[in-house]
Structure formats: structure tokens, C-alpha cells
C-alpha positions in Angstrom: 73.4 151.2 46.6 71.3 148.1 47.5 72.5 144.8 45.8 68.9 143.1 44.6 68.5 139.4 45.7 65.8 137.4 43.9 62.9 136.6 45.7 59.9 134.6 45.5 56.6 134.4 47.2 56.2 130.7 48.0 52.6 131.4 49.7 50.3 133.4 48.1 49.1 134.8 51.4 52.5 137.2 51.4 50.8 139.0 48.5 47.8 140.1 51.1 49.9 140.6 54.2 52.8 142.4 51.9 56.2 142.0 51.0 59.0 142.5 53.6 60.8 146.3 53.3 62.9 148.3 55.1 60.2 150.4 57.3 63.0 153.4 57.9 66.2 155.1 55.8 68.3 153.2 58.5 66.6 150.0 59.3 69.3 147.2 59.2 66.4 144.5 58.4 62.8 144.0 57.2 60.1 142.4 58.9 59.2 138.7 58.2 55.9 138.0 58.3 53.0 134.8 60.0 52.2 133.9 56.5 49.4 131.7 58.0 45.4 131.8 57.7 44.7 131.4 61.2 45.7 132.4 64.6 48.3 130.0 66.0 48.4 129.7 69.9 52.4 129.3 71.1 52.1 128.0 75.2 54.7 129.3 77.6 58.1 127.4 76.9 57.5 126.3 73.5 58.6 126.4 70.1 56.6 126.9 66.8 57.5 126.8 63.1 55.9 129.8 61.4 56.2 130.1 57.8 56.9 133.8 56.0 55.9 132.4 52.4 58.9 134.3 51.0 62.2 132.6 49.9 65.0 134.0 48.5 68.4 133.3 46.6 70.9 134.7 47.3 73.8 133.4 45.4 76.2 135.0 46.6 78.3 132.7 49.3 79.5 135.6 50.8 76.1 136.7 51.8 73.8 135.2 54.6 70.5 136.0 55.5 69.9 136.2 59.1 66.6 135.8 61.0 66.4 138.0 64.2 64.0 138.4 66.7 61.8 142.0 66.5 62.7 143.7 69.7 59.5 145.0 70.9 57.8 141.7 70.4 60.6 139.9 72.7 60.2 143.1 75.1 56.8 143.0 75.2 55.2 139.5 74.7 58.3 137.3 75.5 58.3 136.1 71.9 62.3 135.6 70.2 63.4 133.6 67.5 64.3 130.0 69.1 67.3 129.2 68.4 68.9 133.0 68.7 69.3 133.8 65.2 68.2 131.8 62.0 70.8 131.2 59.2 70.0 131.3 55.9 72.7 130.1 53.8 73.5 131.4 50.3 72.4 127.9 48.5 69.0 127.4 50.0 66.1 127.9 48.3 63.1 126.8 50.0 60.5 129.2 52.2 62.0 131.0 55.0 60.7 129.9 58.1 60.9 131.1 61.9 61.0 129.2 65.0 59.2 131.5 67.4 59.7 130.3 71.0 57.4 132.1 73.9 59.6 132.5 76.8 56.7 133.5 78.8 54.4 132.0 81.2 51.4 133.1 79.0 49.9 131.6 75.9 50.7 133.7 72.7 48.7 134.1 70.0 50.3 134.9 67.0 48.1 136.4 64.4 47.7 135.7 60.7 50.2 138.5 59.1 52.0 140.0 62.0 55.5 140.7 61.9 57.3 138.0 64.0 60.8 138.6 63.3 63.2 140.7 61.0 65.5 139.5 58.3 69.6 141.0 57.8 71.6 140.5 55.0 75.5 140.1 55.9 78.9 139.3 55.1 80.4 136.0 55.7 83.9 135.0 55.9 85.1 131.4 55.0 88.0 130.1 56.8 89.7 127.2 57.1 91.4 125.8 60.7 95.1 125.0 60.9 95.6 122.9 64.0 98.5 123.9 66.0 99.6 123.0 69.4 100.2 126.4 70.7 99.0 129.6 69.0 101.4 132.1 67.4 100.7 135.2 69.3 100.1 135.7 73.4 97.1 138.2 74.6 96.7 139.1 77.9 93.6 137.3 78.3 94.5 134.1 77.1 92.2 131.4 77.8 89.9 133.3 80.5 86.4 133.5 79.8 82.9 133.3 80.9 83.4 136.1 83.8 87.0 136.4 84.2 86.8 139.9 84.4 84.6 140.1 87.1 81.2 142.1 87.3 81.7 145.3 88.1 
């Protein structure tokens, strides 16, 4: 059963371009849209905020909204959401916006309703921290990290 968060076009430009749906029975997100009027040209190894003129509330704080990259536009055209993944929190309301980065060497231009990213719904857990000297339980891999395991 989906759970129906309220939404609300914040640029009337989403009306023409559409509003964001699950494209297959198993898609995990929907596509976000350029909710711009014109091409915007993103240079190699910069960053760009691109509006989606949709924003939703979601209420719910143990819900977020997650802004992914689309993989065949990363794939393809070296285009990913800048900071890894966007994180829109249960209590904001304003329009959802991407930071496209171009990790290419080429110019990208981004047109004027093309899908630029995809947006997930999830759970999230609040926790709060209890500071300990020493931990309670021993794993085998304690504190190793970043390679410890080797490569192969």
C-alpha cells in the first residue's frame, strides 16, 4: 500500500514537464525534474542548483526523502547529485532542489524538463549516543577500516 505524502507544485513549470511517478511496478524512486525555462550549461567540475518546483511534506519524522543521482545520466554524461545524496528532512517545506555536479571534462547542458535525479522515500532511525570508554561487545574487526581487508 503506498502511504500518500502531500505535495505541492512550487513552479508552475512542473505542471508542463509533469509530476514525478514511479516509471515501473518496482522502481524504488521517481524522477525529479530541471523545472527551469532555459537550458543551463554546467562546466566540467562544477556544481549547479537546479530547482524541481515540487515540495513536499512529509510529516512523518520517521520518513526522509532522499535525492539520488539517475544512473544512466552519471553513466553516460558524468552528471551525479553533488553532495552524494540530498536529504530532505521530514520538517522542510520549501522546493526540492538538486545540486547537479558534472564530473566530466565536458560542458553539460541540462535541458528545461529533463530528469536529473530521482527521489526515495525511507525509514529513519533516531538515536541518541552514550559515551563510553570502551564498547560493550568485541568484533573481530575492531577498529580496522579503509582497506584492512585487503583487495583481493
Amino acid at each position: 500500500m503506498k502511504r500518500l505524502i502531500e505535495t505541492k507544485v512550487v513552479n508552475p513549470l512542473l505542471e508542463k514537464y509533469g509530476m514525478p511517478e514511479y516509471k515501473t511496478k518496482g522502481s524504488a524512486g521517481v524522477d525529479l525534474v530541471a523545472c527551469i525555462e532555459e537550458a543551463i550549461v554546467i562546466r566540467g567540475g562544477e556544481n549547479t542548483l537546479i530547482g524541481t518546483g515540487l515540495a513536499v511534506n512529509i510529516q512523518d519524522p520517521g520518513l526522509v526523502a532522499v535525492v539520488a543521482s539517475r544512473s544512466g545520466l552519471c553513466l553516460n554524461s558524468q552528471m551525479r547529485v553533488g553532495q552524494g545524496l540530498g536529504i530532505i528532512d521530514s520538517d522542510y517545506h520549501g522546493e526540492i532542489g538538486v545540486i547537479l555536479h558534472n564530473d566530466g571534462a565536458n560542458e553539460y547542458v541540462v535541458q528545461p524538463g529533463e530528469r536529473i535525479a530521482q527521489l526515495l522515500f525511507m525509514p529513519v532511525v533516531q538515536v541518541g549516543f552514550k559515551v563510553v570508554s570502551d564498547f560493550t561487545t568485541v568484533t573481530d574487526r575492531g577498529i580496522g577500516g579503509f582497506g584492512h581487508t585487503g583487495r583481493h
